[in-house]
C-alpha positions as CSV (number, residue, x, y, z in Angstrom):
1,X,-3.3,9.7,62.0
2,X,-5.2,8.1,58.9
3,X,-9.1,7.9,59.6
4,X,-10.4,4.2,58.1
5,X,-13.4,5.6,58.3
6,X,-12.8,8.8,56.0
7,X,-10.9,6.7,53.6
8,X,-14.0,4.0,53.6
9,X,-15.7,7.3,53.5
10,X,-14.4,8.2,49.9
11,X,-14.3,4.9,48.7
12,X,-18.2,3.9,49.3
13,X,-18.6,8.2,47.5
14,X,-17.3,6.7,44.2
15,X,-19.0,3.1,44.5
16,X,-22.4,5.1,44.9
17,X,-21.4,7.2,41.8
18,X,-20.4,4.2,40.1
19,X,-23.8,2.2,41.1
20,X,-26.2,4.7,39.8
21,X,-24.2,4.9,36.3
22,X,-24.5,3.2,33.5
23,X,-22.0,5.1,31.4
24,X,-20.1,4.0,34.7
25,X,-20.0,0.2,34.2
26,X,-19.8,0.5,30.2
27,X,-16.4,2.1,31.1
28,X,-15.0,0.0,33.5
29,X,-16.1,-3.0,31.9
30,X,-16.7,-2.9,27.4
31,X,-13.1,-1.6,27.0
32,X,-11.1,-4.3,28.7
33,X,-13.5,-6.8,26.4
34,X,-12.9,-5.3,23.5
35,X,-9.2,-4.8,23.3
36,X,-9.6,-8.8,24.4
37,X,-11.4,-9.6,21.4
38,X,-9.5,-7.5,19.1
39,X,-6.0,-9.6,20.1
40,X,-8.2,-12.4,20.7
41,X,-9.2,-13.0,17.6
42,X,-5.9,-11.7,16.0
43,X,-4.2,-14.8,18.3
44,X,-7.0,-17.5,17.0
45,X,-6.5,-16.1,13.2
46,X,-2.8,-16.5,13.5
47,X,-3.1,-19.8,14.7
48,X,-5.4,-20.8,12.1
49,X,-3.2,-20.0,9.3
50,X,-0.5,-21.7,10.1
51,X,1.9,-19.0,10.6
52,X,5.2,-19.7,12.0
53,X,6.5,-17.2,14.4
54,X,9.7,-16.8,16.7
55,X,7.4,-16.3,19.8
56,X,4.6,-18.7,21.8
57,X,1.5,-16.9,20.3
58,X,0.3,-16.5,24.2
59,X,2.6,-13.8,24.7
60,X,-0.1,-11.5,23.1
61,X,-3.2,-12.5,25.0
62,X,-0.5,-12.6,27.7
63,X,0.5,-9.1,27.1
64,X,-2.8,-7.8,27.0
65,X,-4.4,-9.0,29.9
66,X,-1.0,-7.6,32.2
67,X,-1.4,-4.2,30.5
68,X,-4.9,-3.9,31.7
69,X,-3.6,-3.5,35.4
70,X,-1.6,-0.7,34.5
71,X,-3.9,1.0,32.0
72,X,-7.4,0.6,34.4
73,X,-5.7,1.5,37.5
74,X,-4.3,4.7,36.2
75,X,-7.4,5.7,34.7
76,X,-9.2,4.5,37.9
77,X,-7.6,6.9,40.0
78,X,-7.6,9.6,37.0
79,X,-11.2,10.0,36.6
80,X,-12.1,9.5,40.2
81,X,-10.2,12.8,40.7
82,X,-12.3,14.1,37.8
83,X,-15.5,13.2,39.4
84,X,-14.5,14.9,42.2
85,X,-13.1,18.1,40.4
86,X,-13.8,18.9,36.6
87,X,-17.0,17.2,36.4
88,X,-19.2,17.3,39.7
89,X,-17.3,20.3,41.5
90,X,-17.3,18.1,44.4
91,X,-13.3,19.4,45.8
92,X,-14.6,22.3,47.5
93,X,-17.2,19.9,49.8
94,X,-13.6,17.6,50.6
95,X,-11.8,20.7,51.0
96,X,-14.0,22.3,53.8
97,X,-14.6,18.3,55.5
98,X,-12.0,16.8,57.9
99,X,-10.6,14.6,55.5
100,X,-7.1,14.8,54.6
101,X,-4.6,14.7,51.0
102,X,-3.6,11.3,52.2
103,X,-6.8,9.8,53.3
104,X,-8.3,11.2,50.1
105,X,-5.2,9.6,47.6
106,X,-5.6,5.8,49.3
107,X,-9.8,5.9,49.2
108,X,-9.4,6.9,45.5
109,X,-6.4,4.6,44.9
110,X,-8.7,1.2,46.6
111,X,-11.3,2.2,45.0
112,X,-9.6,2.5,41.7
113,X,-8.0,-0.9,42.4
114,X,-11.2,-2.8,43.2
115,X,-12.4,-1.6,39.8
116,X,-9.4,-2.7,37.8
117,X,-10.1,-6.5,40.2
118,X,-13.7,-6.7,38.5
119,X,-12.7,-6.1,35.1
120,X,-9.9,-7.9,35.0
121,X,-11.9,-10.9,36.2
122,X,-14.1,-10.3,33.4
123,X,-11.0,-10.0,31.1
124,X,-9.6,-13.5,32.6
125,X,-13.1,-15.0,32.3
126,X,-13.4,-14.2,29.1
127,X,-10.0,-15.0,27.6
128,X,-10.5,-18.7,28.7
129,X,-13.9,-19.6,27.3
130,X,-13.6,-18.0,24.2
131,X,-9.7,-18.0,23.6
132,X,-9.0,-21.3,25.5
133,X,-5.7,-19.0,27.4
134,X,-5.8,-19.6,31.2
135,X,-4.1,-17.3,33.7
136,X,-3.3,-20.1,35.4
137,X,-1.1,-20.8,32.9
138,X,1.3,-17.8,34.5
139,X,1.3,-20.0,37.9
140,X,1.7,-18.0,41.2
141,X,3.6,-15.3,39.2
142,X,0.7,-13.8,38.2
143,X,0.1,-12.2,41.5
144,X,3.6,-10.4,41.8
145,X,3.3,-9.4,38.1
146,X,-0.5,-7.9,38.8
147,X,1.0,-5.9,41.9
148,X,3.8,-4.7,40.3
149,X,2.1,-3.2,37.5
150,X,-0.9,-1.9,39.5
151,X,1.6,0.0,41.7
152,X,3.5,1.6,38.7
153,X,-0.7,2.5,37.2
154,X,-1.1,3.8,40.5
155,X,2.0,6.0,40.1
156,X,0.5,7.5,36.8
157,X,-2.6,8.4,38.6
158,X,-0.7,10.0,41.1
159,X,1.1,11.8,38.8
160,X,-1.6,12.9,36.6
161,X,-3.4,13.7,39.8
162,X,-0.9,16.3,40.8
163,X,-0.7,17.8,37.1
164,X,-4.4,18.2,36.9
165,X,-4.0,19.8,40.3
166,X,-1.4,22.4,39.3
167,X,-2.8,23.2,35.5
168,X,-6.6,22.6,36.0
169,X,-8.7,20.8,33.7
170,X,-6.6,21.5,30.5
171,X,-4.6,18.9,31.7
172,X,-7.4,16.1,32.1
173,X,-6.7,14.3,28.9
174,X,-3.3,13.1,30.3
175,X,-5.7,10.5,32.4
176,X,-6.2,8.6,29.4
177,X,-2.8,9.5,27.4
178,X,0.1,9.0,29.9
179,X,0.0,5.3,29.7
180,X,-0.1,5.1,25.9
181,X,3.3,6.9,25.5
182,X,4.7,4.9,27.7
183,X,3.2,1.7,26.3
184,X,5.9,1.3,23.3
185,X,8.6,1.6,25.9
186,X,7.4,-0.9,28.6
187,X,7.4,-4.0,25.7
188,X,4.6,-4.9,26.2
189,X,4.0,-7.1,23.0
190,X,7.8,-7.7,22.3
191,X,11.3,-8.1,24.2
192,X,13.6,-4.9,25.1
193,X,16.0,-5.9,23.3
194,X,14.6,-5.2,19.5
195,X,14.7,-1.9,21.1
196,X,16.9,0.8,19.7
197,X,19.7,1.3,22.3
198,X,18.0,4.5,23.2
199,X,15.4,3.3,24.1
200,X,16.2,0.4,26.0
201,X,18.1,2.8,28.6
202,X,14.5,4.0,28.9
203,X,12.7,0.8,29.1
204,X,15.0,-0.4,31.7
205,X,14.0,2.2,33.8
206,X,10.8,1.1,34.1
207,X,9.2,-1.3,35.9
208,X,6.5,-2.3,33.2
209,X,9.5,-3.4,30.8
210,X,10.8,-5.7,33.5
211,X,7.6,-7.2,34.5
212,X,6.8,-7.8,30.6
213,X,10.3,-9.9,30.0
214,X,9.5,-11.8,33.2
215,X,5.7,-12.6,31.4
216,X,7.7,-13.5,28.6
217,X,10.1,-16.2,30.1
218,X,6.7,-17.7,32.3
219,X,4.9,-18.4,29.3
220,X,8.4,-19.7,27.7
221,X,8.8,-22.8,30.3
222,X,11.6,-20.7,31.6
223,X,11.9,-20.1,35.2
224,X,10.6,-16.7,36.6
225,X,13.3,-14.2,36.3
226,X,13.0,-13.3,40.3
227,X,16.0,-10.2,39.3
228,X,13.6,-8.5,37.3
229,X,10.4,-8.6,39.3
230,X,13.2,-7.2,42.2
231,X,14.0,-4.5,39.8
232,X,10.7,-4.0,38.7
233,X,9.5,-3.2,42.8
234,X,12.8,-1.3,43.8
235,X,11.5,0.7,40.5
236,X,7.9,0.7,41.9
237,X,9.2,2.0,45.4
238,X,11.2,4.8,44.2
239,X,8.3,6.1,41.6
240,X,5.4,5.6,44.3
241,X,7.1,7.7,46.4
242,X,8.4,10.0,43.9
243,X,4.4,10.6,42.7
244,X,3.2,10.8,46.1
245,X,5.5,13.8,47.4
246,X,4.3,15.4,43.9
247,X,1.3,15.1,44.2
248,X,0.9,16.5,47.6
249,X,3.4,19.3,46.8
250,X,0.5,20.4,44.2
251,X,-2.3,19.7,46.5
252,X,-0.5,22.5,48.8
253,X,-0.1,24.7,45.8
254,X,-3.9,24.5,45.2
255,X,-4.6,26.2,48.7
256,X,-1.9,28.4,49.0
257,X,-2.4,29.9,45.7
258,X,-6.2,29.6,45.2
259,X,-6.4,27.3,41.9
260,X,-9.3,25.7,43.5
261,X,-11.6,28.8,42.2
262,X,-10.8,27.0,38.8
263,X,-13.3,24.6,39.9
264,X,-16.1,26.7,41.4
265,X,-18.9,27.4,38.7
């Protein structure tokens, strides 16, 4: 049976970490403000000059502030498993405590989604005093498209959880890549269907590309597209567990072949 208490256990480990760092908070926090004010200021200049485009210029703001859910909670669960391996050799004290794989994967994975909830507040904040774009302005959606993305982001982690598990630290750099290469292919910034055919086979597979044309028809004054926010959780579903089983698989690997002496200095 899951303990609460060892899953509080591991969450209130990394809130500790993350209260005595500085380097912590300028993470979690000066990143998500920064690609803000990059497309921020890209949306105001646009607007200022006059140009004409085929699009409502809110689809960028709009696109940046959803990919932040799945970008932060990737990362969120990548480099809490860093903490915990690479950088503080902390695996071998969870190894010899009662905790188990699963209690470990949802402590990091709440604690990785309370971090992406504070910056994206400070995102949201931001966006509307100095860019005048509201949230609101994505009406109830907003919540299905936030959960939707954060539980593909927390597939990524998963995944790159169970690849740092099986290859050791050489693999640690996919905690910031994987999300990038998948960024062209979940249009984030344009619809699907500019695409090559290819590649739309691919971006319909994902549940970021579905949740991105739902944004898209929102902030249109269309109705929300309810068939692709099912397709984007029936996506969701089949990844989450997909990552899970993998990631376990490699946590089994770790013990039964000794990788964990990869991490013993």
């Amino acid at each position: 049976m899951i303990s609460p208490v060892r899953v509080f256990a591991v969450f209130k480990r990394h809130y500790y970490a993350l209260s005595h760092s500085l380097p912590g908070y300028f993470d979690m926090l000066f990143w998500p403000v920064i690609d803000l004010f990059i497309w921020g200021t890209l949306t105001a200049f646009l607007l200022r000059s006059g140009v004409e485009l085929p699009i409502p210029i809110g689809f960028l703001l709009g696109g940046v502030l959803l990919w932040d859910f799945i970008f932060r909670s990737n990362l969120g669960i990548g480099t809490a498993f860093l903490d915990d391996t690479s950088w503080t050799h902390n695996i071998l004290n969870l190894l010899v405590s009662p905790l188990r794989p699963v209690e470990y994967l949802i402590g990091v994975t709440l604690w990785a989604m309370a971090k992406v909830l504070t910056g994206w507040v400070v995102m949201a904040t931001l966006a509307w005093l100095l860019f005048a774009f509201g949230v609101f302005d994505f009406g109830p959606a907003i919540v299905l498209f936030a959960l939707a993305l954060m539980l593909f982001g927390v597939v990524l982690g998963l995944f790159v959880m169970g690849v740092i598990l099986r290859f050791g630290p050489g693999a640690d750099i996919l905690a910031w890549g994987l999300a990038v290469l998948l960024m062209p292919m979940s249009a984030v910034f344009y619809p699907v269907s500019i695409l090559p055919g290819w590649a739309q086979v691919i971006a319909n597979s994902l549940p970021t590309a579905h949740v991105f044309e739902a944004m898209r028809a929102v902030l249109a004054g269309d109705a929300l597209p309810m068939d692709r926010l099912a397709a984007a959780f029936a996506l969701d579903a089949v990844y989450l567990a997909g990552a899970l089983a993998f990631c376990r698989s490699m946590f089994a690997t770790l013990r039964r072949r000794g990788y964990v002496t990869r991490y013993m200095t």
